[in-house]
N, C-alpha and C positions, 0 to 999 in steps of 0.2 A: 775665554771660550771661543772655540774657533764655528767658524759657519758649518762644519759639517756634525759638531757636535751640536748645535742646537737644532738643525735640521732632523737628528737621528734623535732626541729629544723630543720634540714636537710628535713625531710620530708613535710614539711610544703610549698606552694609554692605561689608565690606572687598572691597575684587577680588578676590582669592585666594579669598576666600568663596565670591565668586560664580562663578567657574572650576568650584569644587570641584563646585559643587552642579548646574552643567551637564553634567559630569563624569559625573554617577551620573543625570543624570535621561536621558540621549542611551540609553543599552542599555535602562531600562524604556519607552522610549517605543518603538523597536524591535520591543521582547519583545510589546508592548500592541498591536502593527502586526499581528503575525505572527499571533496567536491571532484577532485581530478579523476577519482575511484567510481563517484557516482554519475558522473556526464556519460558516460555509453548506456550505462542502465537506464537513465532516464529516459535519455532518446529512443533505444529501443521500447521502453516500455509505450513511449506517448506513437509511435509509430504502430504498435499494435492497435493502438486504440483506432486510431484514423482508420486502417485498414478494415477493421472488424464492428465499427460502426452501425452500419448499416443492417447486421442481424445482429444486433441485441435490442433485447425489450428490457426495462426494469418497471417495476414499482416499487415505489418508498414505503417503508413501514414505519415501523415505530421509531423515533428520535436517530435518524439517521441511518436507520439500517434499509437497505435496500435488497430486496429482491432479482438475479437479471437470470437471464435465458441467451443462450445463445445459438444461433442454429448451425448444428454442426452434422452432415453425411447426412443418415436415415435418422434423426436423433435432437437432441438439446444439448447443452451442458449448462446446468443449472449453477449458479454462486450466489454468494452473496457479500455486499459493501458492506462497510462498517468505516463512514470516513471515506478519508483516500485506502484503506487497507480492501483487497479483496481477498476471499481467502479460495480454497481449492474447488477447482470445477470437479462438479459431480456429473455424469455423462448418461439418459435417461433415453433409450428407444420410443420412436414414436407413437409405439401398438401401445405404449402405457406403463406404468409403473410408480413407485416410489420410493422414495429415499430422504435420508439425513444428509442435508449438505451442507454446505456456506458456515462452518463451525470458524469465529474469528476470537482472539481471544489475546486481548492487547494492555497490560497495564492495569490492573482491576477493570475491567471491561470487556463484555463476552456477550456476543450474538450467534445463534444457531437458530437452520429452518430445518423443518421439515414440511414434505409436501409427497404430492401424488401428481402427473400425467393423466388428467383425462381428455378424451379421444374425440367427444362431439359435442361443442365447438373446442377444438383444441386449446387448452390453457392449463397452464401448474397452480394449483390449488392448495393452500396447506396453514402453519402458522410458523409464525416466529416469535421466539424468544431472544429477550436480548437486557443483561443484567449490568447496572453501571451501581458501582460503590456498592452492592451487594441486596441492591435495589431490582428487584428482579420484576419483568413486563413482557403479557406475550399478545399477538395482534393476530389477527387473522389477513392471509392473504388471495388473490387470485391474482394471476398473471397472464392475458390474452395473449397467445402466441398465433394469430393469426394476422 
């Protein structure tokens, strides 16, 4: 056997080798997709938060669910947490009103408020409901927004 045939041997690696080793490289390149996909989202997300700080109120309700208000123009936009998830702001003029908002609904697990704007001393007023394993609990809330 001359040196270039075992040098071009040596290099050569079994199939089953090479199976294996596509095997484990296919989930980290996946795992490597998923983080590289979610790093702008994040950042954007935690940068709203810093920014918009300063006018939100929440209160906590029942086993994690939160209540928040945010002041936005002539107006609020009401949500609500459940966890890290929030779900869609509802948007409530100042002179008063009510509505269904904050509806999250994650995995067997569901939280919905409802509330009202009243005008003197201003605060959102309402309850929540919120069902885990089909365990259902509702609280009553107020929310000072001044």
């Amino acid at each position: 056997m001359s040196v270039t045939q075992i040098s071009a041997t040596t290099r050569q690696s079994h199939p089953a080798t090479q199976t294996k080793q596509l095997r484990v490289r296919r989930p980290l390149q996946i795992v490597t997709a998923i983080i590289v996909a979610s790093v702008p989202f994040l950042g954007i997300t935690s940068m709203n938060n810093v920014t918009n700080a300063a006018s939100v109120k929440c209160v906590k309700t029942i086993k994690g669910v939160s209540v928040c208000a945010e002041s936005k123009g002539q107006g609020y936009e009401i949500y609500s947490k459940l966890g890290p998830i929030t779900s869609q702001k509802q948007y409530v003029g100042k002179d008063g009103g009510c509505a269904t908002f904050g509806t999250v609904d994650v995995a067997g697990t569901r939280a919905q408020a409802k509330g009202c704007l009243k005008i003197n001393p201003v605060r959102m007023e309402g309850k929540v409901e919120a069902c885990f394993l089909k365990k259902c609990k509702s609280d009553d809330f107020s929310l000072n927004l001044q």
